[in-house]
SEBA-891339 format. One record per residue (C-alpha): y, x, z. Coordinates in nm, 3 decimals. Layout:
BEGIN
[r [Y X Z]]
...
REM end
This chain:
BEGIN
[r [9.577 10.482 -1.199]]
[r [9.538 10.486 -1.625]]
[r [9.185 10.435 -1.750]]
[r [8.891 10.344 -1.517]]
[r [8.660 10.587 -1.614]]
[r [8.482 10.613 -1.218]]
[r [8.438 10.267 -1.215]]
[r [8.282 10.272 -1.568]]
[r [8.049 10.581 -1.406]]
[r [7.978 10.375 -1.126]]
[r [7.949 10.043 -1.293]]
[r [7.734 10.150 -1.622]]
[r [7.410 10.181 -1.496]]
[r [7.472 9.835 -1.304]]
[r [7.548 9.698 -1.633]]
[r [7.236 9.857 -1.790]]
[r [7.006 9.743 -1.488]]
[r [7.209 9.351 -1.549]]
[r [7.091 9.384 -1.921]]
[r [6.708 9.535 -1.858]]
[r [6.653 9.199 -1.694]]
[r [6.687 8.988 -1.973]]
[r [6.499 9.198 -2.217]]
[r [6.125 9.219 -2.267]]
[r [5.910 9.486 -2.410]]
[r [5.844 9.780 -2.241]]
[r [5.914 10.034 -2.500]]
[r [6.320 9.842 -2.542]]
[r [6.353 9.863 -2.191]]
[r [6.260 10.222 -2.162]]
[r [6.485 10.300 -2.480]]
[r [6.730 10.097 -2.323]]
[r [6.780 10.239 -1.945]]
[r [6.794 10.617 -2.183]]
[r [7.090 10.452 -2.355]]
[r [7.252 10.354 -2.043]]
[r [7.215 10.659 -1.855]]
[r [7.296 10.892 -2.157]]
[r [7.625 10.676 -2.152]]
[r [7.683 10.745 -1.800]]
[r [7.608 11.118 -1.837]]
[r [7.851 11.129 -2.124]]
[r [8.128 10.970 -1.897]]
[r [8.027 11.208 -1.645]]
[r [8.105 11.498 -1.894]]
[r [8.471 11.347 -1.977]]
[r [8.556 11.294 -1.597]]
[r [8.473 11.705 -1.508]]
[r [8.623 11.794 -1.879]]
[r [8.908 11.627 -1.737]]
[r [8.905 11.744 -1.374]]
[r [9.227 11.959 -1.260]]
[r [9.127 12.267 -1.079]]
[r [9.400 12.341 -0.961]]
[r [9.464 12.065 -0.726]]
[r [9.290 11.935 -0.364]]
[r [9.459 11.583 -0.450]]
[r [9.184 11.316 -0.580]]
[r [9.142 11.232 -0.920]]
[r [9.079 10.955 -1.130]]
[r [9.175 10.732 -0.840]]
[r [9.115 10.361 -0.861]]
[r [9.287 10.154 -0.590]]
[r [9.281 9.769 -0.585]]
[r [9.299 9.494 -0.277]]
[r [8.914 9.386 -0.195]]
[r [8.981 9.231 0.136]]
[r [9.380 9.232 0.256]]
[r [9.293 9.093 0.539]]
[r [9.075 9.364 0.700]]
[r [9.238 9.681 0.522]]
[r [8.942 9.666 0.294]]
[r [8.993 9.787 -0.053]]
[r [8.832 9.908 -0.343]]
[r [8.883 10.234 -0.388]]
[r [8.745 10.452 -0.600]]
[r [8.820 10.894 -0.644]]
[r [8.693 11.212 -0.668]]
[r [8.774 11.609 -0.540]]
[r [8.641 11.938 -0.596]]
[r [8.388 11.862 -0.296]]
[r [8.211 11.507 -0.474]]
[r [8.274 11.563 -0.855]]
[r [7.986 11.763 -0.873]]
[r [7.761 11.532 -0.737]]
[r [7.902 11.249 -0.964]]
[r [7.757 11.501 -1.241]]
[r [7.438 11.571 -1.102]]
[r [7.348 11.229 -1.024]]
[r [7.461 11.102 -1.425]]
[r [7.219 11.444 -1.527]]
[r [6.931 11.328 -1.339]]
[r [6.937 10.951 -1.410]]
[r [6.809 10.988 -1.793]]
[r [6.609 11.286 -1.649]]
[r [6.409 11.046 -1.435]]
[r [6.391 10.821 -1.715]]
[r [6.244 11.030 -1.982]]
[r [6.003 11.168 -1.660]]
[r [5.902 10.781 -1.591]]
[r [5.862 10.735 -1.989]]
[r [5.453 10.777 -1.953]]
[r [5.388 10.749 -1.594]]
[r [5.483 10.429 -1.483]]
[r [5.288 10.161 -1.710]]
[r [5.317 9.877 -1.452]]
[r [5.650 9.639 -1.406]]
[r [5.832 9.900 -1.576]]
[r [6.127 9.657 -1.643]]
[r [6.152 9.643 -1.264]]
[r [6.119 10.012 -1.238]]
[r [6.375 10.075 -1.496]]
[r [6.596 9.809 -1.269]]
[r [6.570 9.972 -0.972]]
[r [6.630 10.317 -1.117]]
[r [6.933 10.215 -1.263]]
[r [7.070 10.007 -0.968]]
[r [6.998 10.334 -0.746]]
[r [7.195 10.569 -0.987]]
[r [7.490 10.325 -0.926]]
[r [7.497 10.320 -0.590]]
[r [7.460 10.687 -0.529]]
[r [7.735 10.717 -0.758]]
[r [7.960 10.440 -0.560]]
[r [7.862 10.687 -0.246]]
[r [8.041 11.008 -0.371]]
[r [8.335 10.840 -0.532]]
[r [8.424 10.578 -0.296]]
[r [8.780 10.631 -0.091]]
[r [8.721 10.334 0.135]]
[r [8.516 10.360 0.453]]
[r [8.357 9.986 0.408]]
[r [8.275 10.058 0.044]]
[r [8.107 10.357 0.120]]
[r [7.933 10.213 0.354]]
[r [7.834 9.940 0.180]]
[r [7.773 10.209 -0.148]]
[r [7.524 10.415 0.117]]
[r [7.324 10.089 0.302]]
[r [7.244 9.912 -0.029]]
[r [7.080 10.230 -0.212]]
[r [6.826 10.233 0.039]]
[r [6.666 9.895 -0.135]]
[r [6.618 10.023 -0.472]]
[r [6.439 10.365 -0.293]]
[r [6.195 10.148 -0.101]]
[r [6.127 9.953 -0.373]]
[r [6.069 10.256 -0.593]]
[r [5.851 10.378 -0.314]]
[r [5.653 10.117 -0.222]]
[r [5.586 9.948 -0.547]]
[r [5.497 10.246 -0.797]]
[r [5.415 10.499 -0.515]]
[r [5.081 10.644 -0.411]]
[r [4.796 10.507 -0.218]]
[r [5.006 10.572 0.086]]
[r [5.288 10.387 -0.023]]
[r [5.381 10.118 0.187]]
[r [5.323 10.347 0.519]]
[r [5.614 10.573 0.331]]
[r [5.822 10.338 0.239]]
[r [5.863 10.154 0.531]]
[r [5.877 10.533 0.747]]
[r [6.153 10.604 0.499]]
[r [6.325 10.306 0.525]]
[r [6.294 10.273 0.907]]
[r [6.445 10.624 0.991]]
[r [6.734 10.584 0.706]]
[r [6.831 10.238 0.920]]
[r [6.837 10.366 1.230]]
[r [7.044 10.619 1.163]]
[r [7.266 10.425 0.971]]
[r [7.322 10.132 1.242]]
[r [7.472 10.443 1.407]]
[r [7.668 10.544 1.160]]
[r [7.812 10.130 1.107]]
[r [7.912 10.168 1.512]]
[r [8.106 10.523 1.421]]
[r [8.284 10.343 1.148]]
[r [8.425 9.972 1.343]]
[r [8.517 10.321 1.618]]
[r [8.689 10.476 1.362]]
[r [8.878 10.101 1.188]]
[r [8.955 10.032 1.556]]
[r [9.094 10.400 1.642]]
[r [9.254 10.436 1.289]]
[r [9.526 10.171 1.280]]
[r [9.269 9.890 1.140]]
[r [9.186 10.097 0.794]]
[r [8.908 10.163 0.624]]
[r [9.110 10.441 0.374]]
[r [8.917 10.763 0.409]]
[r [9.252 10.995 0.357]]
[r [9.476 10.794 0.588]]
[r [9.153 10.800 0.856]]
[r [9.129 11.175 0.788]]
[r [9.498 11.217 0.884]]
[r [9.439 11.073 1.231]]
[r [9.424 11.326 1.531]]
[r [9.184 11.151 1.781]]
[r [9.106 11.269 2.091]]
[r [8.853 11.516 2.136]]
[r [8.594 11.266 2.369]]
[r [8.629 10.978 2.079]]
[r [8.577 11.291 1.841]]
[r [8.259 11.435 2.051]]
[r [8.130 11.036 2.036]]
[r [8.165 11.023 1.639]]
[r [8.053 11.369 1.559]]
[r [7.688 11.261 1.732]]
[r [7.706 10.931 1.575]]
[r [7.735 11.061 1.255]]
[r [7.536 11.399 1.358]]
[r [7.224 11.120 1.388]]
[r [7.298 10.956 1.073]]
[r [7.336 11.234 0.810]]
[r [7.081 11.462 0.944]]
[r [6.818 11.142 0.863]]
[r [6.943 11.184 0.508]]
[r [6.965 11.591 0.478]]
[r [6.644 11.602 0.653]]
[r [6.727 11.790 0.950]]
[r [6.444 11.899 1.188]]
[r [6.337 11.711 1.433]]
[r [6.429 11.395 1.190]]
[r [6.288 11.531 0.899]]
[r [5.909 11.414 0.919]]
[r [5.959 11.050 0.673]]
[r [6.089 11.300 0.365]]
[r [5.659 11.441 0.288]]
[r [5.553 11.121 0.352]]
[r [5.813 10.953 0.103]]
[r [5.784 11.235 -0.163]]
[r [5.400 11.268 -0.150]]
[r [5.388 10.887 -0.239]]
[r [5.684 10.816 -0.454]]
[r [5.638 10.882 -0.852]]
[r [5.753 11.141 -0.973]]
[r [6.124 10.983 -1.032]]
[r [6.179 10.894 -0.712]]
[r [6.085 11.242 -0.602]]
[r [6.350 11.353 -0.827]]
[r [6.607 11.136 -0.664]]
[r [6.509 11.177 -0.354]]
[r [6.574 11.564 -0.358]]
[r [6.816 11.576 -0.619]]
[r [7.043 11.333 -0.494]]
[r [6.936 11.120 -0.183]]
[r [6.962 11.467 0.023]]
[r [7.283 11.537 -0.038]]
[r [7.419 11.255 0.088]]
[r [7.381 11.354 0.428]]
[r [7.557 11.705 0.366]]
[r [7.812 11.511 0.156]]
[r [7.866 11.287 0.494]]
[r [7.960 11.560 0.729]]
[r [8.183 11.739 0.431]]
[r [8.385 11.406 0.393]]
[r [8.377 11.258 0.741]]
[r [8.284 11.518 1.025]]
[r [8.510 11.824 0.926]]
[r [8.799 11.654 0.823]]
[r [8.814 11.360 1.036]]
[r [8.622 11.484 1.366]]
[r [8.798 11.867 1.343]]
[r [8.821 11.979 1.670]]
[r [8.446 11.805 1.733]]
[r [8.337 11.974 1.456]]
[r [8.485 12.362 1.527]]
[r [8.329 12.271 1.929]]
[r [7.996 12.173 1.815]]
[r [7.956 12.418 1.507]]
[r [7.718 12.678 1.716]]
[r [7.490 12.385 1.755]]
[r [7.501 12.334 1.392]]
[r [7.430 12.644 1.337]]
[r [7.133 12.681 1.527]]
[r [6.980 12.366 1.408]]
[r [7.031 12.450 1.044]]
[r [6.848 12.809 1.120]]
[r [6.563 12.664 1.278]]
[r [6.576 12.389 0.979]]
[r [6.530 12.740 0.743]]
[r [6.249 12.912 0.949]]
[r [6.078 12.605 1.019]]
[r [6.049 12.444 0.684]]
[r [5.947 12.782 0.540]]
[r [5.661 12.790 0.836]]
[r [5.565 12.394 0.720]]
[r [5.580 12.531 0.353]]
[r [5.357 12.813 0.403]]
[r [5.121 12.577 0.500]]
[r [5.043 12.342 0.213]]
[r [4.752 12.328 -0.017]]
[r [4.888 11.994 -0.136]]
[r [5.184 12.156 -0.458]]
[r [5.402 11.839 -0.397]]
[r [5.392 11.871 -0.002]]
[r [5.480 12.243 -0.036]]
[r [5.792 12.155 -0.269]]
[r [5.860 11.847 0.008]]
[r [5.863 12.117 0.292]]
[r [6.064 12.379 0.088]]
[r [6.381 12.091 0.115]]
[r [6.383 12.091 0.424]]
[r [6.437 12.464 0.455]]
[r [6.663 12.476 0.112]]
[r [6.884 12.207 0.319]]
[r [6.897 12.431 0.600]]
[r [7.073 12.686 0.408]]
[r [7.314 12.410 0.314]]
[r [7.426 12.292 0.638]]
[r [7.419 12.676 0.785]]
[r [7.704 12.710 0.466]]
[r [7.902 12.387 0.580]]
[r [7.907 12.470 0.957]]
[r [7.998 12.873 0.905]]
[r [8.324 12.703 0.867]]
[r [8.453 13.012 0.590]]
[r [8.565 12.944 0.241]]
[r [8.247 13.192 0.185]]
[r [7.955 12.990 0.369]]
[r [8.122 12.608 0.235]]
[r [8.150 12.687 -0.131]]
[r [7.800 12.878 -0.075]]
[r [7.657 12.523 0.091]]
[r [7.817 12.279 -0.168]]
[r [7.719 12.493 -0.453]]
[r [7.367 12.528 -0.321]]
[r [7.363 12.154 -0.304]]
[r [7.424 12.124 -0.622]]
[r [7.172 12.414 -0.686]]
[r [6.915 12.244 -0.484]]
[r [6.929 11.920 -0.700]]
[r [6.850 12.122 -1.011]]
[r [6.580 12.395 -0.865]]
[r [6.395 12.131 -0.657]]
[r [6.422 11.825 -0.907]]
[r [6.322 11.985 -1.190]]
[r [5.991 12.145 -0.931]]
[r [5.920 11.785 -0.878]]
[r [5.954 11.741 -1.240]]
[r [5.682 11.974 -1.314]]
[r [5.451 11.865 -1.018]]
[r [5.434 11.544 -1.184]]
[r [5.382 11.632 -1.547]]
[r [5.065 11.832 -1.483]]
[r [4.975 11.530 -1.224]]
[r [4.976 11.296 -1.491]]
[r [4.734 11.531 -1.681]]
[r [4.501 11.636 -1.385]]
[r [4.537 11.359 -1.069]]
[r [4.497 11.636 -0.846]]
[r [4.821 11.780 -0.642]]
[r [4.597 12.041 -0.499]]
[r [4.678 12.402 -0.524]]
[r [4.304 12.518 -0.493]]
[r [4.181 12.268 -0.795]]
[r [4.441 12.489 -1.026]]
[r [4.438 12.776 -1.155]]
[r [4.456 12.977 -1.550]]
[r [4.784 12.736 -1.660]]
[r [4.933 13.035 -1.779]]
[r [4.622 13.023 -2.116]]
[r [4.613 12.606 -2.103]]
[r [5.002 12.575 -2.071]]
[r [5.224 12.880 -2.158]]
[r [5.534 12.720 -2.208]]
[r [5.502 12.498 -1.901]]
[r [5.355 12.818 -1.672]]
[r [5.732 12.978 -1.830]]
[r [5.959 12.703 -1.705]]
[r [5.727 12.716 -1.341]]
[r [5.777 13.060 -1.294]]
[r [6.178 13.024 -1.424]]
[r [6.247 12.748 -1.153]]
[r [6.020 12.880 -0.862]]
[r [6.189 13.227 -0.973]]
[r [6.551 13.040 -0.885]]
[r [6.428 12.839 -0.592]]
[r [6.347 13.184 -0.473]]
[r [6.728 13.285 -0.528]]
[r [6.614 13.564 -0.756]]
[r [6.947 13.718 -0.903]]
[r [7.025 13.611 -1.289]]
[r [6.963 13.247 -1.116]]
[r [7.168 12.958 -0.980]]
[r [7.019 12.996 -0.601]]
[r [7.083 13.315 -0.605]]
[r [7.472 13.326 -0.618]]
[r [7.464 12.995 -0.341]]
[r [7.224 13.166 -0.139]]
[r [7.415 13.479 -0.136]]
[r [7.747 13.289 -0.009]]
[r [7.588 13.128 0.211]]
[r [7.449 13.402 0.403]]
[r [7.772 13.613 0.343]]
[r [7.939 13.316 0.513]]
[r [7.663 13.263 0.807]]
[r [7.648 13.631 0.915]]
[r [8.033 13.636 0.923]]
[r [7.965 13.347 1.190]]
[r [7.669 13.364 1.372]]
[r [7.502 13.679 1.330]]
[r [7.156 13.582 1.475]]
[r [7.222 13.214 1.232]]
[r [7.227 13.464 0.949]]
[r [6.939 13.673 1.036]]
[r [6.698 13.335 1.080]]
[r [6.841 13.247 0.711]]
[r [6.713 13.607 0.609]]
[r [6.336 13.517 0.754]]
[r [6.392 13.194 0.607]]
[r [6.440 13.332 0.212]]
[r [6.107 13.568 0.280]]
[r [5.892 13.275 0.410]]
[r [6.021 13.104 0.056]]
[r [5.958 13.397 -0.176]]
[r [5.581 13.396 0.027]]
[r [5.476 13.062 -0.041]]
[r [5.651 13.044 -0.382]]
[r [5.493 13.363 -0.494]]
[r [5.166 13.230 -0.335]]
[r [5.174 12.890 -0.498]]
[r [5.251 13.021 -0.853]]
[r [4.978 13.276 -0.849]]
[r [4.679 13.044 -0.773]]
[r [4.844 12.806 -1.020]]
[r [4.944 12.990 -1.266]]
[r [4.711 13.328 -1.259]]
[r [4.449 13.227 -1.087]]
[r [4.073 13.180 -1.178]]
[r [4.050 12.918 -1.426]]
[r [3.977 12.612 -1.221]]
[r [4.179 12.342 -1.372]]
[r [4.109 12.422 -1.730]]
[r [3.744 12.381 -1.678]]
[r [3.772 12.034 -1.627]]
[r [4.039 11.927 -1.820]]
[r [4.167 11.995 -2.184]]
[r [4.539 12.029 -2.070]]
[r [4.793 12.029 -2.309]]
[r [5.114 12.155 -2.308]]
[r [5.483 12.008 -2.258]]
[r [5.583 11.709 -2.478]]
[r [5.887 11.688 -2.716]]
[r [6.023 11.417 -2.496]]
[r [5.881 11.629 -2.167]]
[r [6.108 11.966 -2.275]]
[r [6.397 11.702 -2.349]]
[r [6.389 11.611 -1.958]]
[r [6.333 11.991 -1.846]]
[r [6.559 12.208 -2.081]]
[r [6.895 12.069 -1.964]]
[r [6.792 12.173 -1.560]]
[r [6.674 12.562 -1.696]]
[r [7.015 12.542 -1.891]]
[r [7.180 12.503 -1.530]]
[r [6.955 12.761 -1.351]]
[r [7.109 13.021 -1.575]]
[r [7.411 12.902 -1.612]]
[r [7.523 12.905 -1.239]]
[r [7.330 13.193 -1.220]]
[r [7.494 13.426 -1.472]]
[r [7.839 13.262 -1.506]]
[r [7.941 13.057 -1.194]]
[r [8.289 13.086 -1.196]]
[r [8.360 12.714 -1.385]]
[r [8.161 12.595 -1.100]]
[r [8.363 12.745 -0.794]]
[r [8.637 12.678 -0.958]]
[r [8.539 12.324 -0.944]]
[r [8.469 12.360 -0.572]]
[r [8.762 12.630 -0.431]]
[r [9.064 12.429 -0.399]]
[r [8.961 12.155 -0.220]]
[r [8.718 12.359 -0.023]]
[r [9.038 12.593 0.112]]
[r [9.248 12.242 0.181]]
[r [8.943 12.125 0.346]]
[r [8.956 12.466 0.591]]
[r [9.314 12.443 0.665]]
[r [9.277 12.112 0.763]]
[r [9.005 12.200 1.001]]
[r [9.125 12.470 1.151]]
[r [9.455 12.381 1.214]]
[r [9.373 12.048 1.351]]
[r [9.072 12.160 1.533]]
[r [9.291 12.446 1.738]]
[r [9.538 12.177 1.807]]
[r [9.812 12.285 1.605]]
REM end
């Protein structure tokens, strides 16, 4: 087992959230969540510095009795398929930070709390081996998000927090009932890679894959579940929108890629059409929704929901091409769309307006923040040179090659997003001079480029040089595809 450097990744922010609440001061406590997530970000670095490639087996695996009784333990590992997101969630913790430095000037110890007591628990989600844990892991961060929501969130707030929080529930009291099926069915264990062993039958598998169908599509958004995700990203500050798309999404993608395809196989190879079809009109329909908006954070909102689309249409093609397309493109999504949120809320802070038509001539008031808008709407776009671009492309390599009229729907999709990206950047950034009539608008901050740079630095990095990144991804993805395919034929 050697060092516990997962439970230090997992634990750290805990420990930083533990020690906010005895400090006072605003400034030490914002000084002192960086710190903590900086550490966690630096541990993140050592575990993927340290991450074989060339293996499916999980790393850095942490196993210790919790509860003998029930088969409970804690249990702690990650593959190619989670170690990314372990990344990406340490990246954007001090991201959210440094974002929240300015804009939240109430209870920011409590803000800084929660924050840091979220980033844990997402980070317990995608390195957690044991069913209960995870479970426990992916209930409990849905306190912090409400909070975060409904205490520093718009006028709207408590309607979207308790939307949010209503819908993530339900769909997880589902999800509880899949898992005692699964403990029962299992041999009485809650350890995810004896479970995924298991051949059940295919009716117990059918049950399961709609159980947890229900559950993770509340959390990807998947249409027709999708309508809490504008509500809670209009309202939430700007942090919590960058959670919520950089991270709180991709748990329910990260759901079925560790529990549906390699535990419910043969469910999942019956049922992938249906997948298919849902993720396509997820694409088309969040681009219609997008195309839309006059309100910049609502357009961003709606874009997810179409970006996700592309992600489970990658997962359910059910080819090495269309999975490492979807998992890279969630990790693609998390950067594009996080650091969009980022933006929405730095000129936010400077105008109070979130509506396209009140903008207009940023490109004279701001030119280094109208650079970084065009560079990340550019990538959410999935121009080439960018990090979309390459997931994008596997993904629709991999949908075509299953589903050719899945594919074509994912074509319409990427013009409806380069039509209301193009639209929304022109009026912003082009446009008659609107904003800059009314408001002396300066440009991006010191601290403001320190949260933005490192996300640009990703968008051309995947972009131009994505091989350490597949890498990353590849083995475990082709060990994943074996295992479904073999077990889901019934051989």
């Amino acid at each position: 087992m050697g060092f516990p450097l997962l439970s230090l990744i997992v634990f750290v922010p805990a420990a930083g959230a533990a020690v906010l609440m005895l400090m006072r001061g605003d400034d030490a406590v914002r000084w002192t969540a960086l710190g903590f997530t900086l550490l966690d970000f630096a541990l993140s670095i050592a575990m993927l510095a340290g991450f074989d490639t060339a293996t499916h087996e999980m790393q850095f695996t942490e196993i210790h009795p919790w509860v003998p009784a029930l088969g409970i333990t804690y249990a702690l590992g990650v593959d190619g398929i989670s170690a990314l997101f372990v990344f990406l969630t340490a990246l954007l913790g001090w991201i959210c930070v440094l974002a929240s430095w300015v804009a939240i000037e109430r209870r920011v110890k409590a803000f800084m709390v929660s924050l840091l007591s979220m980033q844990a628990l997402m980070l317990g989600v995608f390195s957690a081996l044991d069913l209960f844990l995870f479970y426990v892991f992916w209930e409990a961060m849905l306190i912090p998000m409400y909070l975060i929501i409904g205490i520093w969130g718009g006028e709207g707030r408590v309607y979207a927090a308790f939307k949010f929080f209503l819908y993530t529930l339900a769909g997880s009291l589902l999800f509880l009932i899949g898992v005692i099926v699964l403990y029962l069915q299992g041999g009485k264990t809650f350890d995810i890679l004896i479970l995924t062993a298991q051949d059940l039958p295919f009716p117990v598998q059918s049950w399961l894959f709609f159980a947890f169908l229900i559950a993770f599509a509340v959390k990807v958004p998947m249409v027709p579940v999708h309508t809490w995700l504008p509500d809670a990203h209009v309202q939430a500050p700007t942090a919590g929108s960058i959670i919520l798309a950089g991270v709180l999404l991709k748990m329910g993608a990260y759901g079925f890629l560790r529990f549906s395809l390699p535990m419910l196989p043969e469910a999942s190879m019956y049922y992938s059409t249906l997948m298919l079809a849902l993720s396509a009109l997820a694409i088309v329909y969040g681009g219609l929704l997008a195309l839309a908006q006059d309100d910049l954070k609502k357009l961003v909102a709606y874009s997810s929901i179409s970006h996700m689309g592309f992600v489970t249409l990658g997962i359910f093609a059910l080819n090495l091409r269309g999975l490492e397309g979807g998992i890279l493109q969630m990790f693609n999504h998390g950067v594009t769309t996080g650091a969009l949120f980022l933006l929405v809320g730095l000129i936010y802070e400077r105008t109070h307006t979130r509506s396209i038509a009140d903008y207009g001539g940023l490109m004279k008031a701001a030119p280094v923040y109208t650079v970084f808008l065009a560079l990340f709407t550019l990538s959410s776009m999935a121009l080439p040179g960018t990090n979309s671009f390459v997931g994008e492309l596997l993904v629709l390599s991999g949908g075509f090659a299953a589903n050719l009229a899945a594919g074509a729907a994912a074509v319409l999709g990427a013009l409806l997003g380069a039509a209301y990206l193009l639209g929304m950047y022109g009026k912003v950034a082009l446009g008659p001079a609107n904003v800059t009539a009314r408001f002396k608008i300066r440009d991006v901050s010191a601290r403001e480029m320190a949260a933005i740079l490192p996300l640009a630095v990703f968008v051309l990095w995947v972009g131009l040089y994505p091989k350490p990144f597949l890498d990353i991804i590849d083995v475990s993805v082709k060990h994943l595809l074996v295992h479904v395919h073999g077990k889901g034929s019934g051989q």
